[in-house]
Wavefront OBJ file of the C-alpha trace (Angstrom):
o trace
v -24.331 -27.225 -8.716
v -22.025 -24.310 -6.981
v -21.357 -24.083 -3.681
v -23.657 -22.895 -0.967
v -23.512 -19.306 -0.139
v -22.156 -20.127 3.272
v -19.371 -21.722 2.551
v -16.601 -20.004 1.665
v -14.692 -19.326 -1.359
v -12.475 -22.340 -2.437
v -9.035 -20.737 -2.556
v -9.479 -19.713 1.768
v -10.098 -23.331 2.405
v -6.683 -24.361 0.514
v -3.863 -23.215 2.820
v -1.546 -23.139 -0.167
v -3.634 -20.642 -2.003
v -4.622 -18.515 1.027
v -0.923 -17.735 1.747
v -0.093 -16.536 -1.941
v -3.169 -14.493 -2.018
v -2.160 -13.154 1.144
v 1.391 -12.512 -0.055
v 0.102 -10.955 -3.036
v -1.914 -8.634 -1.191
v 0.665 -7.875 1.209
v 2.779 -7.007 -1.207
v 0.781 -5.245 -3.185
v 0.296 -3.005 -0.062
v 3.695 -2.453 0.721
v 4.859 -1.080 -2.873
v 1.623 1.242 -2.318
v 3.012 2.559 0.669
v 6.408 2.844 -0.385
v 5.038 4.747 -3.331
v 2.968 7.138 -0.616
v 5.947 7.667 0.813
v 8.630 8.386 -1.571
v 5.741 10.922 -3.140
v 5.135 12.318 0.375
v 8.610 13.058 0.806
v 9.416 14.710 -2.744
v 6.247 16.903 -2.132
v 6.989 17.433 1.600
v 11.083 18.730 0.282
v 8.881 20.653 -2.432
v 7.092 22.555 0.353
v 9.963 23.152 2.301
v 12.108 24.872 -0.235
v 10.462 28.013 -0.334
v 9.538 28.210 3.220
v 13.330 27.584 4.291
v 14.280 30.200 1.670
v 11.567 32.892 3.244
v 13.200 32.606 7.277
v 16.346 33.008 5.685
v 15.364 35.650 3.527
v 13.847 37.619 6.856
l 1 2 3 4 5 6 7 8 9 10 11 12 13 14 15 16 17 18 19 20 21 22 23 24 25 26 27 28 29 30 31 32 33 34 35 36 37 38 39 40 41 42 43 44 45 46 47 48 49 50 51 52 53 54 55 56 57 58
């Protein structure tokens, strides 16, 4: 028979296996971000070029 719906999943009530799904998940979430921001920056310098090269223009 499975488990009863209310308990929970067997990896959160093994410490061990909580933390590495945790780490996964944190890091998982950090690359993301990192990703965000390195294309955040590359499109925010993208945006900028032309504007910086209109005030100078005026």
């Amino acid at each position: 028979t499975g488990l009863p719906p209310s308990e929970p999943p067997p990896y959160t009530t093994n410490p061990a296996n909580h933390r590495s799904v945790e780490h996964h998940q944190t890091t998982a979430i950090a690359a993301a971000n990192c990703t965000i921001a390195v294309a955040e920056t590359s499109i925010f310098h993208r945006n900028l070029r032309p504007v910086l090269s209109l005030s100078l223009s005026r």
